[in-house]
Residue frames as qw, qx, qy, qz and C-alpha x, y, z in Angstrom:
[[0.364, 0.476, -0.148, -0.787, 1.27, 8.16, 25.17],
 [0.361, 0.152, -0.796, -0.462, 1.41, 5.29, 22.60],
 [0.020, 0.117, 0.976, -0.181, -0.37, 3.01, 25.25],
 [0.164, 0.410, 0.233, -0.867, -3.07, 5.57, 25.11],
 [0.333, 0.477, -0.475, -0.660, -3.32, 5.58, 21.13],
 [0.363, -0.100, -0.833, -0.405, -3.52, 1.95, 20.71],
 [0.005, 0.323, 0.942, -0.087, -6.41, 1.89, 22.90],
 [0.431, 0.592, 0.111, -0.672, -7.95, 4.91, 21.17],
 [0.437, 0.375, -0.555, -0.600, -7.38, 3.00, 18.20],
 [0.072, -0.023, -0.996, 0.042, -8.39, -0.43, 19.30],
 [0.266, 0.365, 0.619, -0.643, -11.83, 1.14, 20.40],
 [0.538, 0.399, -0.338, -0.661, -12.51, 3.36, 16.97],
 [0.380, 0.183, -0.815, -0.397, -11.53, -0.04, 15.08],
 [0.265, 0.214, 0.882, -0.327, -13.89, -2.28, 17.36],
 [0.214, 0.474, 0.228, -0.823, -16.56, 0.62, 16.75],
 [0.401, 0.469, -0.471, -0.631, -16.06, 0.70, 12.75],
 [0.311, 0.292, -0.840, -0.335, -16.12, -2.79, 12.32],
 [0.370, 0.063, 0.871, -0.316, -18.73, -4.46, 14.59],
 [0.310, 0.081, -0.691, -0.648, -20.59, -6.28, 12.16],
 [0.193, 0.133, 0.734, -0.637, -24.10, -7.19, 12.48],
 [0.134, 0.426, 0.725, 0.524, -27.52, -7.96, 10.23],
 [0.223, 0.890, 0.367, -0.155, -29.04, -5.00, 10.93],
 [0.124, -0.896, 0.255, 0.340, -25.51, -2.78, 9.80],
 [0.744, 0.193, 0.546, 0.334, -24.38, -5.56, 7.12],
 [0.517, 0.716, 0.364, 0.296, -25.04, -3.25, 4.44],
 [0.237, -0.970, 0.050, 0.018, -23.91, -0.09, 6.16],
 [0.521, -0.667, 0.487, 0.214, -20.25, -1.46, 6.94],
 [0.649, 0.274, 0.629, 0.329, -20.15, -2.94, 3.72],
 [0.250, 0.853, 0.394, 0.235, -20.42, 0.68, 2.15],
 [0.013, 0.913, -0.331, 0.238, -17.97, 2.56, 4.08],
 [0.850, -0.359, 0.226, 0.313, -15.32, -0.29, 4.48],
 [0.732, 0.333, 0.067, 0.590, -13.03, 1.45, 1.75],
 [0.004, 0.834, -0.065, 0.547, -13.42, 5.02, 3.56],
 [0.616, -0.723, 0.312, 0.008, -12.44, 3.32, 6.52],
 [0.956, -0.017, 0.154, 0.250, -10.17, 1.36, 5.17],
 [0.515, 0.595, -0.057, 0.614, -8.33, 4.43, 4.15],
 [0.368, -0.883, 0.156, -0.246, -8.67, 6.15, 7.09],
 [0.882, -0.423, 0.178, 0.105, -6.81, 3.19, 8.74],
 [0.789, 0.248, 0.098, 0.554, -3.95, 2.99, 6.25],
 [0.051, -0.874, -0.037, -0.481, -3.87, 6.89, 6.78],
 [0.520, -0.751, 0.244, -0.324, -3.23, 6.04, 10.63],
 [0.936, -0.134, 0.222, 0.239, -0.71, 3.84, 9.81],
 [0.590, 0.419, 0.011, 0.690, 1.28, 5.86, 7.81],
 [0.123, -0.875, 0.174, -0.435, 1.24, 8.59, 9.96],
 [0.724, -0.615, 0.313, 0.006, 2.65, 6.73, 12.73],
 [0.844, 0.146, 0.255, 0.448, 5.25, 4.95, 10.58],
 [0.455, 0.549, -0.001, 0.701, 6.67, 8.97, 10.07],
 [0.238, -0.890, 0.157, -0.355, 6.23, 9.60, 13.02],
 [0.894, -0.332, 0.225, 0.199, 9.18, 6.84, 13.73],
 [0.644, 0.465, 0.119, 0.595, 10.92, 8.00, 11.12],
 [0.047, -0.864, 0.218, -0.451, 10.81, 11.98, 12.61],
 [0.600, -0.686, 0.369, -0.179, 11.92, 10.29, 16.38],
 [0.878, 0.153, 0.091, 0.445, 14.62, 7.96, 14.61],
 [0.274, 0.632, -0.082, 0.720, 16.15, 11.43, 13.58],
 [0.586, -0.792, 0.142, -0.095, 14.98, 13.02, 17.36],
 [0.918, -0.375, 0.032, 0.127, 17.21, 9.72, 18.48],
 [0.761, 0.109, 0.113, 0.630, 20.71, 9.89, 16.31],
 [0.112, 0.787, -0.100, 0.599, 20.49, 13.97, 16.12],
 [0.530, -0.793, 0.107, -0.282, 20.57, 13.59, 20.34],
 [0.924, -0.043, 0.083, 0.371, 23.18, 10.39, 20.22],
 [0.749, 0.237, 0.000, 0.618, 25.45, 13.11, 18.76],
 [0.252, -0.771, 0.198, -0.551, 24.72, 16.30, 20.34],
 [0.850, -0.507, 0.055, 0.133, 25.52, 13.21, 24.13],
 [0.869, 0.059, 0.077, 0.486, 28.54, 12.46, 22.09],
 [0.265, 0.807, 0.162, 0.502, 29.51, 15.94, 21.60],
 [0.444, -0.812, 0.209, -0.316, 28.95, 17.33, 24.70],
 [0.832, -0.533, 0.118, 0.097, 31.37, 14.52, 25.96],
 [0.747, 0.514, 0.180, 0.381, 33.70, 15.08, 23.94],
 [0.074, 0.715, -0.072, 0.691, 34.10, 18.58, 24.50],
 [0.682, -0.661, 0.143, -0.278, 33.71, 18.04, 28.41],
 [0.984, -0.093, 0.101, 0.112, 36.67, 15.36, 27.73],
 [0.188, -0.851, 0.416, 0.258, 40.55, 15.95, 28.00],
 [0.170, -0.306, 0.876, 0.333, 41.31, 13.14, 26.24],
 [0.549, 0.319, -0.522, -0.569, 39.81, 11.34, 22.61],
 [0.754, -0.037, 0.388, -0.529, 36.82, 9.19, 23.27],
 [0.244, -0.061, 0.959, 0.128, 36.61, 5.32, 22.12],
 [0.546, -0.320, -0.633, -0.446, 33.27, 3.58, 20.13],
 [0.371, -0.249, -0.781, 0.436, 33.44, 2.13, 24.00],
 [0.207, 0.015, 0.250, -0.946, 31.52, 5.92, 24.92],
 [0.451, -0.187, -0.617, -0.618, 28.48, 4.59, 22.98],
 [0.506, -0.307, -0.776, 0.216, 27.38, 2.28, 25.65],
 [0.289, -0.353, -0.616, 0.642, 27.20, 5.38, 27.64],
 [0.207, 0.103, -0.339, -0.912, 25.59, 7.65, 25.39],
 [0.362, -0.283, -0.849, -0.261, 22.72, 4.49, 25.29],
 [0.391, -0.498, -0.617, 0.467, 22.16, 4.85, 29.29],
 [0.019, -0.023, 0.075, -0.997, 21.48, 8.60, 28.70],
 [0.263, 0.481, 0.804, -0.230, 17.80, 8.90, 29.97],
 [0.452, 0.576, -0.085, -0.676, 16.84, 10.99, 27.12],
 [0.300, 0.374, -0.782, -0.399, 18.16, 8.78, 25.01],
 [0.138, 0.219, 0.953, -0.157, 16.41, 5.36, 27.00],
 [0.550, 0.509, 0.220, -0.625, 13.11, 7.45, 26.89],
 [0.533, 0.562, -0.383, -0.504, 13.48, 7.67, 22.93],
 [0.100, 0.234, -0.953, -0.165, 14.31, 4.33, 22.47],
 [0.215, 0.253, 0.832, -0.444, 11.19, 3.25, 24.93],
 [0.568, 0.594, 0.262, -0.506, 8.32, 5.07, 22.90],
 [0.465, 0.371, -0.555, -0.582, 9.96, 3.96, 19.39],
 [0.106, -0.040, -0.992, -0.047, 9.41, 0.16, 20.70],
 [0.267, 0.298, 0.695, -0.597, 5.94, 1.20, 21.54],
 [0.361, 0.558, -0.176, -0.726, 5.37, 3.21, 18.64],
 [0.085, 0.398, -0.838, -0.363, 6.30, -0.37, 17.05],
 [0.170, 0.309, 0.913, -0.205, 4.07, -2.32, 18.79],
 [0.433, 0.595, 0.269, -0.621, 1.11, 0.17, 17.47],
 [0.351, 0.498, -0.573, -0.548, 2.77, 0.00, 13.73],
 [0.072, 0.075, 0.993, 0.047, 2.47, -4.13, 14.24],
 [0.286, 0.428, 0.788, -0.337, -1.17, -3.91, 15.37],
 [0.379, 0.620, 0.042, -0.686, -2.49, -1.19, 12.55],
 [0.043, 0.363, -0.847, -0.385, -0.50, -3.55, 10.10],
 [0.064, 0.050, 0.958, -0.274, -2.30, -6.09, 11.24],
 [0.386, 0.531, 0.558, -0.508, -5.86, -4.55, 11.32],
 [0.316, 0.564, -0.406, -0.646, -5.27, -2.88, 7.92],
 [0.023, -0.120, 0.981, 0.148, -4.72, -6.85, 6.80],
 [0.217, 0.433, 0.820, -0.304, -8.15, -7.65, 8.60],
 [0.280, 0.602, 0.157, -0.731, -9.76, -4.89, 7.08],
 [0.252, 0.338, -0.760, -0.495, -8.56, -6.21, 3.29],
 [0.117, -0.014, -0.992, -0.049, -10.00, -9.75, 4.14],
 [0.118, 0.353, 0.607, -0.702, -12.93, -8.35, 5.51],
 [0.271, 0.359, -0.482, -0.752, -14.04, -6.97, 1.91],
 [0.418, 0.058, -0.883, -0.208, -14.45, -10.37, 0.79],
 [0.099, -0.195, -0.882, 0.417, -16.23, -11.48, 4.16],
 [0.332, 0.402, 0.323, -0.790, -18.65, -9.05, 4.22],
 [0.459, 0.313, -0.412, -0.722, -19.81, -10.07, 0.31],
 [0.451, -0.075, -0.868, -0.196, -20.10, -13.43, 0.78],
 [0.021, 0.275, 0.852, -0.444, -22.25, -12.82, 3.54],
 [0.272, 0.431, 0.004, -0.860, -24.31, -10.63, 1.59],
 [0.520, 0.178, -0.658, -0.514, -24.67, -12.99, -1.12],
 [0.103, -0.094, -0.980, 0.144, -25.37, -16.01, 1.70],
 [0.119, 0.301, 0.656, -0.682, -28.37, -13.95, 2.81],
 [0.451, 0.390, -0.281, -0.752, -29.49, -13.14, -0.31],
 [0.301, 0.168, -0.929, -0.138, -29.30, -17.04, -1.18],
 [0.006, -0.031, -0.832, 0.554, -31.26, -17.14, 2.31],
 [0.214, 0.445, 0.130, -0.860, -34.12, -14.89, 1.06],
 [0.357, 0.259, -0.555, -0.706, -34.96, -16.79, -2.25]]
């Protein structure tokens, strides 16, 4: 799923941002509505680690439970290790490092997008410089 997302989001952001003199002005004009969108799609994903963090430590103790109760004798910390190797539990673990890798890149683009601000004016002002 996540691998999915960052290359529905690697396209959109290509899309929004290819910069060009005939669309100079254009992308210059809606770089703060995207720029919110993006920060938008960055915080959503950054709660949606936060909701599957909870998923992860509500299931860790429902594993730990069940073994417990399935156990004649009072588990060690030493269970943990096996509670880890639970494939529900590997799963969750596998899509929050993905989910990370997407939170890096959006970080990231959000960044570009900031610096971009500035790029886009001083090319506006070089062409204008170009024009006189």
């Amino acid at each position: 799923m996540n691998d999915e997302l960052y290359d529905k989001y690697k396209a959109d952001f290509e899309k929004d941002f290819k910069v060009d003199a005939f669309n100079l002005e254009k992308v210059a004009l809606e770089l703060p509505s995207r720029k919110h969108f993006w920060v938008a799609r960055l915080h959503d994903l950054k709660r949606r680690r936060y909701k599957l963090e909870l998923s992860k430590k509500t299931l860790e103790n429902e594993v730990l439970r069940q073994m417990q109760d399935k156990s004649p004798v009072k588990l060690d910390k030493g269970v943990t290790s096996k509670i880890r190797n639970n494939s529900s539990m590997q799963e969750l673990s596998e899509e929050l490092k993905n989910l990370d890798m997407v939170i890096a890149w959006l970080d990231d683009a959000v960044r570009i997008i900031t610096f971009m601000s500035n790029d886009v004016k001083n090319i506006i002002e070089i062409k204008k410089l170009e024009e006189q």
